[in-house]
C-alpha positions as CSV (number, residue, x, y, z in Angstrom):
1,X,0.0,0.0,0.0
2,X,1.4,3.6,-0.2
3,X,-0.2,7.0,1.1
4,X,1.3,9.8,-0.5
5,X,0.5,13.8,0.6
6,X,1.0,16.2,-1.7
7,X,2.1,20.0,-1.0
8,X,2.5,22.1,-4.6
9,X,5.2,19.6,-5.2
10,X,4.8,15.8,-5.2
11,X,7.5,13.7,-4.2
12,X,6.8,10.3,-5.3
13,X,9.5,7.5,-5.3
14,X,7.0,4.8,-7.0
15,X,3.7,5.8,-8.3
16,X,2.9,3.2,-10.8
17,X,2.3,-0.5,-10.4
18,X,3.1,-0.9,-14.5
19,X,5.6,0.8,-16.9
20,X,5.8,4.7,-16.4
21,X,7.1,7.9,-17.5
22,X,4.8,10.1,-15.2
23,X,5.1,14.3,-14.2
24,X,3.8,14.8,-10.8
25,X,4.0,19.1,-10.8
26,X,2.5,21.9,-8.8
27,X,-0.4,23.3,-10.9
28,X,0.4,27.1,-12.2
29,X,1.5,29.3,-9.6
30,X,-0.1,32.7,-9.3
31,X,3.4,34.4,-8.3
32,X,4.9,33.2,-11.6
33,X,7.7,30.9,-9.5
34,X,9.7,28.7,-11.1
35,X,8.0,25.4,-12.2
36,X,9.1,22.3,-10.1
37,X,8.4,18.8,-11.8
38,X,9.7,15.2,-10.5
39,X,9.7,12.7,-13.1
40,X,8.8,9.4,-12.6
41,X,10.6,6.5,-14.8
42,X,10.7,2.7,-13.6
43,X,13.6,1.0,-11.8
44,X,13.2,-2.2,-14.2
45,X,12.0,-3.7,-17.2
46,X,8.8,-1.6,-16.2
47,X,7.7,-3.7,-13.2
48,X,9.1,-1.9,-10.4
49,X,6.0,-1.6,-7.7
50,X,4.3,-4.9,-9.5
51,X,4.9,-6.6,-6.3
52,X,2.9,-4.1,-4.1
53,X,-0.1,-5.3,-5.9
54,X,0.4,-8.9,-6.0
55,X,-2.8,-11.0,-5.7
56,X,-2.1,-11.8,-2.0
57,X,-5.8,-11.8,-0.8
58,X,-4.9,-12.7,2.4
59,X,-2.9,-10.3,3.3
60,X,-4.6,-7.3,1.8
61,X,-7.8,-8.5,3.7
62,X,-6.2,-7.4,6.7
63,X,-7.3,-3.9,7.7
64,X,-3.6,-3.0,8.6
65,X,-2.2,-3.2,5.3
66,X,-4.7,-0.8,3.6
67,X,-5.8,2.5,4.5
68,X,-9.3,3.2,5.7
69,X,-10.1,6.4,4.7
70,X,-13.3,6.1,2.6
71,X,-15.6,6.0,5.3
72,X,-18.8,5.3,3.5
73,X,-19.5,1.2,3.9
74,X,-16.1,1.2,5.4
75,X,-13.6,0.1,2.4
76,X,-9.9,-0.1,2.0
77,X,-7.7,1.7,0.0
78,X,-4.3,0.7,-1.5
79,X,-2.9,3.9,-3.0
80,X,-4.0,7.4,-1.6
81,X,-3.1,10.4,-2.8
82,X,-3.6,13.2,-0.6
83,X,-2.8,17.3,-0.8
84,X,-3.4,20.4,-2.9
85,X,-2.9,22.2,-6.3
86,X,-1.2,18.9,-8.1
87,X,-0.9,17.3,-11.1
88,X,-0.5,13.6,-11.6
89,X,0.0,13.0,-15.4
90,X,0.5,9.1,-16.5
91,X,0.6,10.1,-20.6
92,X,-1.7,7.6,-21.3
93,X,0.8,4.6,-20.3
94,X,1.2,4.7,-16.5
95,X,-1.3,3.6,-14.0
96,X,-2.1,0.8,-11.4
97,X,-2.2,-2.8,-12.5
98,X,-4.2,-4.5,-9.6
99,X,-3.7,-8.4,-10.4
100,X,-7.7,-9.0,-10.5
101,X,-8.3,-12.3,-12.1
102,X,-6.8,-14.2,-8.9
103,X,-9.3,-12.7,-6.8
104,X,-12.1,-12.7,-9.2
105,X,-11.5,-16.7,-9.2
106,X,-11.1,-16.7,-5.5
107,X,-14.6,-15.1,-4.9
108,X,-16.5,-17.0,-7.0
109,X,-16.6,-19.3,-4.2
110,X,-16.1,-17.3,-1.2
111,X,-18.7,-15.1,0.1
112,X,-18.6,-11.1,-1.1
113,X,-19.0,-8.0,1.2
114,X,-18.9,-4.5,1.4
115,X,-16.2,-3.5,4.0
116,X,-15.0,-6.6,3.9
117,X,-11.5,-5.3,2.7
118,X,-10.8,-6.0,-1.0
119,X,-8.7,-2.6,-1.7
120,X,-9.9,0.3,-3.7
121,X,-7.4,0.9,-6.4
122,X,-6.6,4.6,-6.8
123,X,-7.9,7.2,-3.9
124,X,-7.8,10.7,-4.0
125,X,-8.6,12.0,0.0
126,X,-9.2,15.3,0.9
127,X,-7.3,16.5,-2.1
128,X,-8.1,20.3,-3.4
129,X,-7.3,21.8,-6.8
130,X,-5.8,18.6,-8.0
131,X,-5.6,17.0,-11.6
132,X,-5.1,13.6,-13.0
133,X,-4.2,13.0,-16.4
134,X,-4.4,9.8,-18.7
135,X,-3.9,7.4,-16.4
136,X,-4.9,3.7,-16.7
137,X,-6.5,1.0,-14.2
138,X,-5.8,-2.8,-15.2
139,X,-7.6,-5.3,-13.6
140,X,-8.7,-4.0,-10.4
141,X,-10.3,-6.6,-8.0
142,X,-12.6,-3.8,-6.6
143,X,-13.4,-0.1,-7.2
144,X,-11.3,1.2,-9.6
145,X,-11.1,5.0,-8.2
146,X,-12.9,6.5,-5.2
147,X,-12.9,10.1,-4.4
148,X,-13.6,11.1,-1.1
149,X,-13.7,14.5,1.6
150,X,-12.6,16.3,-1.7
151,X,-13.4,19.5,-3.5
152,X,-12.0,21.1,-7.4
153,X,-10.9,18.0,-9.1
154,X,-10.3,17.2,-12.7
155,X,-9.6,13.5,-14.3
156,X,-9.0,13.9,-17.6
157,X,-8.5,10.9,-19.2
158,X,-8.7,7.8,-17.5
159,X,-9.0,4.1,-18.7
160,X,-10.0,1.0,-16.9
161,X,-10.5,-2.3,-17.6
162,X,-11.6,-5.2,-15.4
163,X,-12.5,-8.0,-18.1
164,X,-12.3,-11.9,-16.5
165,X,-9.6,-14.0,-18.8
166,X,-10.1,-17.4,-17.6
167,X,-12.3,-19.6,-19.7
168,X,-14.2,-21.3,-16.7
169,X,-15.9,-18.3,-16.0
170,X,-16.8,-17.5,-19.9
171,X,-20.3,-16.3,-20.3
172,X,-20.6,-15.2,-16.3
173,X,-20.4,-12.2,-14.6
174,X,-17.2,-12.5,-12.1
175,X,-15.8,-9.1,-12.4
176,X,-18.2,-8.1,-9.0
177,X,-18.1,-4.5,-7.7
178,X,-15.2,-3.2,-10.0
179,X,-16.7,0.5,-10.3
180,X,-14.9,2.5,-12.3
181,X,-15.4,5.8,-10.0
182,X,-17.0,6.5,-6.6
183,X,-17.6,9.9,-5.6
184,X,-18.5,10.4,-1.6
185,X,-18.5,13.3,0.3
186,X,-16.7,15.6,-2.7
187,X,-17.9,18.6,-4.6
188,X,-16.5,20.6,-7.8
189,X,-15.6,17.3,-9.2
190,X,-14.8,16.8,-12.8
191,X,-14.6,13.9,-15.4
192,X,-13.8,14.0,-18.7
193,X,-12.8,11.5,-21.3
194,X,-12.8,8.4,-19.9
195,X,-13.5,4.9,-21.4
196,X,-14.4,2.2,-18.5
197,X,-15.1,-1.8,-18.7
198,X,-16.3,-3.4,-15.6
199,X,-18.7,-5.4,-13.9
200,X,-20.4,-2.9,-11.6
201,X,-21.3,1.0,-11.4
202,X,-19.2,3.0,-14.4
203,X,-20.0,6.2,-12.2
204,X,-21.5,5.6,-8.7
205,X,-22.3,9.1,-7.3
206,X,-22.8,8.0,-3.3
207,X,-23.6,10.6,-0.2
208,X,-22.6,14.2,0.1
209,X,-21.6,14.7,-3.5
210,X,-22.4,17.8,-5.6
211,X,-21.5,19.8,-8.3
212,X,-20.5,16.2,-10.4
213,X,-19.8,16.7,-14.1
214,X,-18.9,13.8,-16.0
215,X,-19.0,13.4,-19.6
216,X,-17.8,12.0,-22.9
217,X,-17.1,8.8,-21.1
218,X,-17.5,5.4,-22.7
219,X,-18.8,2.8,-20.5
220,X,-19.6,-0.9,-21.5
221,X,-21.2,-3.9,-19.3
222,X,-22.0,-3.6,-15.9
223,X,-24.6,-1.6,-14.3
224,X,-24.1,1.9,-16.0
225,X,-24.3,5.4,-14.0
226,X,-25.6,5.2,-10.8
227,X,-26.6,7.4,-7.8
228,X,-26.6,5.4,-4.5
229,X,-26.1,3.8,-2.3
230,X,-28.4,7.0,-0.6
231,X,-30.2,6.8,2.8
232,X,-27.8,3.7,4.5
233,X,-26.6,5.4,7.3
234,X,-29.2,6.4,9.4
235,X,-29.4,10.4,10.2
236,X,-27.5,2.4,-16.8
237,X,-28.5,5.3,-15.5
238,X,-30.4,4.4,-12.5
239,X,-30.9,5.6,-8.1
240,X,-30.4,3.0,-6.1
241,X,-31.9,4.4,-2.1
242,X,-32.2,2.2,1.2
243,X,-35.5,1.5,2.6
244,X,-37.3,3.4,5.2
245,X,-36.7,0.4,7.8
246,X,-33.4,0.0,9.2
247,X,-32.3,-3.4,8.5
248,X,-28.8,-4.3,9.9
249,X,-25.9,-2.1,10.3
250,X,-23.2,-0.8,7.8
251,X,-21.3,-1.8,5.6
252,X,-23.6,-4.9,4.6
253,X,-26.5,-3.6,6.1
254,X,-28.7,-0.6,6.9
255,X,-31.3,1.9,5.7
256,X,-33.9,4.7,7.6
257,X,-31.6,7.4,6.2
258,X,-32.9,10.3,5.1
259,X,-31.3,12.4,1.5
260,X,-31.9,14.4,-1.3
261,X,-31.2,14.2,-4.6
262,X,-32.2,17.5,-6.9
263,X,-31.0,18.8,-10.0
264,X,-29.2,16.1,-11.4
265,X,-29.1,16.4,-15.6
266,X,-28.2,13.3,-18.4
267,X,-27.6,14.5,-21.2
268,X,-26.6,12.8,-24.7
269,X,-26.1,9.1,-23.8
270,X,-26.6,6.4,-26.2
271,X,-27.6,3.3,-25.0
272,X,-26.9,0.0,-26.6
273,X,-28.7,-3.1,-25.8
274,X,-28.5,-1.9,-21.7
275,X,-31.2,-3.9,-19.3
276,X,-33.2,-1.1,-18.3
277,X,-33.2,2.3,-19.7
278,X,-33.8,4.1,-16.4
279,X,-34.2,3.0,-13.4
280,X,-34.7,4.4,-9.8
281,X,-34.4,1.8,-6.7
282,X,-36.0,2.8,-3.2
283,X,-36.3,-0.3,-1.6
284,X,-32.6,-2.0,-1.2
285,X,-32.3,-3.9,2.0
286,X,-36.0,-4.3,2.4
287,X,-37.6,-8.2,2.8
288,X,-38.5,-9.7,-0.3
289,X,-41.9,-10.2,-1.3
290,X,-44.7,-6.8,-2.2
291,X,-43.9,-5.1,0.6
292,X,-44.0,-0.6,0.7
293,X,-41.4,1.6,-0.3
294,X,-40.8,3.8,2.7
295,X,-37.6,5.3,2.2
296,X,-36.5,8.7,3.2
297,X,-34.3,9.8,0.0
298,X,-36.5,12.5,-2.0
299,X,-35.3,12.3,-5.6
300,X,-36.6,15.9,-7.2
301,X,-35.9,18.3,-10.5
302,X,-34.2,15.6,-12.7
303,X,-34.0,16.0,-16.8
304,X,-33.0,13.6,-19.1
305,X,-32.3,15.0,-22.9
306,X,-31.0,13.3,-26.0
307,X,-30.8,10.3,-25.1
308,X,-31.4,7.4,-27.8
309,X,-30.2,3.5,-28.4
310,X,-31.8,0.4,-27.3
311,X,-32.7,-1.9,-24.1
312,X,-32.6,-5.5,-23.8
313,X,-35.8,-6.1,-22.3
314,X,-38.9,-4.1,-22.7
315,X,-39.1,-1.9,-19.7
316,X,-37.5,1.5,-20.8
317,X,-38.3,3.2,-17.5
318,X,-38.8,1.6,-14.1
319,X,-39.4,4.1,-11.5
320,X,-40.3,2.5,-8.2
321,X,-40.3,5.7,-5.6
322,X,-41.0,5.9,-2.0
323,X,-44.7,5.8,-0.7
324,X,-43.4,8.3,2.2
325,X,-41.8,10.6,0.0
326,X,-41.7,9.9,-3.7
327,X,-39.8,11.5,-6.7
328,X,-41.5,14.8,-8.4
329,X,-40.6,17.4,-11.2
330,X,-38.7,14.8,-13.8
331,X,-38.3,15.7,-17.7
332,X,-37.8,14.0,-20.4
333,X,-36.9,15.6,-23.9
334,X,-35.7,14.2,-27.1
335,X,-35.3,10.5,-25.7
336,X,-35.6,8.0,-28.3
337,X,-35.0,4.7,-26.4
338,X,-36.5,0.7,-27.7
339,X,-36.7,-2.4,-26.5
340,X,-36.6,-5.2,-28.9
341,X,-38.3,-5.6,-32.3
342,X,-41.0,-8.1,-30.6
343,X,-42.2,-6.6,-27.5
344,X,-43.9,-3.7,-26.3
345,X,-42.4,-0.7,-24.6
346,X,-42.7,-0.9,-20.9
347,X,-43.2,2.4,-18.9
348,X,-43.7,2.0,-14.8
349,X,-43.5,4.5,-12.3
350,X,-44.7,4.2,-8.8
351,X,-45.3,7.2,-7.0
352,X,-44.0,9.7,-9.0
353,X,-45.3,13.8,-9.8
354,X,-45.2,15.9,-12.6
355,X,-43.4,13.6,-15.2
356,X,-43.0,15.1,-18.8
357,X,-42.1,14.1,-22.0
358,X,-42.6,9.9,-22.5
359,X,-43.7,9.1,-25.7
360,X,-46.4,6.8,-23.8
361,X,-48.1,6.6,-20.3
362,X,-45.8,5.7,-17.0
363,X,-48.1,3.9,-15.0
């Protein structure tokens, strides 16, 4: 693991897990003082931190060899990066290769949690006016990048890829909770040109996060753009919200929080044979069966524009909101989104107000 803070100039011995020529700088300085840079080049045939990140599960498991500073459903973190007014530039061939398939294979037998310790790859902590460049993310056996108690970031550029490679798990879904980003507790955060394969959320925007931008970003299998998880603790593009009832404790469990989510705009995705178009979940953690909504999260002033491609199944929209509070004031304009050739367009929405612009009834 490795915890670096960062003052105006980075000092960095080893950054990257895989061949690098990196710049770690000081962004411009107002007072027009000389430029300080600390180039990064590997110690040997481009492996020189590979053995930080070998697949030893057992030993990363334990909550003293990875930092815990992503508070939200308690998760480790291998490489944190922590400061102000930096850049961390990996020209498109540097980055983190995080061994994945070995602990892909292990848990398709062992049981998966969150908190449970499988490390986050890349985390940026309480970092301020900071940029990262073209940097890449092989393999990662969880999140890819988590952001967290931070405010002005840019990523620009940023490419991750957690695709299984053994042949006995052909045709499944292995590559569990490999997210490309997780924002939590940030604001002012940026992300542009990005291309992401992985099994889980491509964006997951969790608690206390505002002022999110991300776009042009390509993002293929897994579960799409996702808000949530929203209302856990107590006190696609789709909103995924705990239940009303507390059930359990975090990480694994939880619920009866309340939240808001307002404002939040899609603009110009194409979908390409996703699940669901859009999709808003209030009920995780609740028993199974028909049972109310009654969470606490209010999801409000939400617009969706230009959106067009295709679904897999013929539900475009599933909006199952909260009985106690429900989700109001949502527009739709210029989406053009089908499911396939045979079936008929599904449109479902549960206890929602003032819902504009579906070419058909949600009911």
């Amino acid at each position: 693991m490795m915890f670096v803070s960062l003052k105006s100039l980075a000092v960095l011995s080893t950054l990257i897990a895989f061949g690098l020529s990196a710049t770690i700088s000081p962004l411009s300085d107002p007072n027009n003082k000389p430029e300080r840079v600390c180039r990064l080049t590997p110690l040997g045939l481009g492996k020189d931190d590979t053995d930080q990140f070998e697949p030893k599960y057992e030993y990363w498991l334990k909550p003293e060899n990875t930092y815990r500073v992503v508070f939200i459903q308690s998760q480790a973190s291998w490489f944190v990066v922590t400061g102000s007014d930096f850049v961390i530039d990996a020209h498109k061939t540097g980055g983190i290769d995080g061994n994945g398939q070995p602990w892909w294979n292990h848990y398709t037998s062992a049981p998966r949690r969150d908190g449970d310790g499988r490390p986050i790859s890349f985390t940026l902590w309480r970092a301020k006016n900071a940029l990262i460049k073209d940097f890449k993310i092989l393999s990662p056996p969880f999140w890819a990048n988590a952001i967290a108690e931070s405010e002005d970031v840019v990523y620009d550029g940023m490419f991750v890829n957690a695709t299984n490679t053994d042949e006995r798990w052909f045709g499944q879904s292995v590559v569990w909770n490999t997210d490309g980003i997780d924002t939590y507790r940030s604001s002012g955060i940026t992300m542009k040109n990005w291309d992401i394969t992985c099994g889980d959320d491509c964006i997951a925007i969790k608690g206390n996060s505002s002022k999110i931008i991300a776009r042009d970003f390509i993002c293929r299998g897994g579960t799409g753009v996702a808000f949530g998880s929203l209302g856990q603790y107590a006190g696609l593009i789709y909103f995924k919200a705990w239940d009303g009832a507390i059930a359990g404790t975090p990480p694994t469990g939880g619920g009866g929080g309340r939240g808001l989510v307002r404002n939040a705009v899609f603009r110009n995705f194409v979908f390409d044979r996703v699940q669901t178009g859009f999709q808003i979940v209030q009920n995780f953690g609740a028993p199974p069966g028909d049972v109310p909504v009654t969470s606490l999260v209010k999801l409000e002033k939400m617009k969706f524009e230009n959106i067009r491609g295709t679904t897999n199944e013929s539900t475009i929209v599933r909006f199952e909101c909260s009985s106690v509070v429900g989700c109001s004031d949502i527009q739709f304009r210029n989406v053009k989104v089908t499911g396939p050739p045979n079936g008929t367009d599904e449109y479902i929405c549960e206890y929602t107000k003032n819902l504009t612009g579906l070419p058909a009834p949600c009911n």
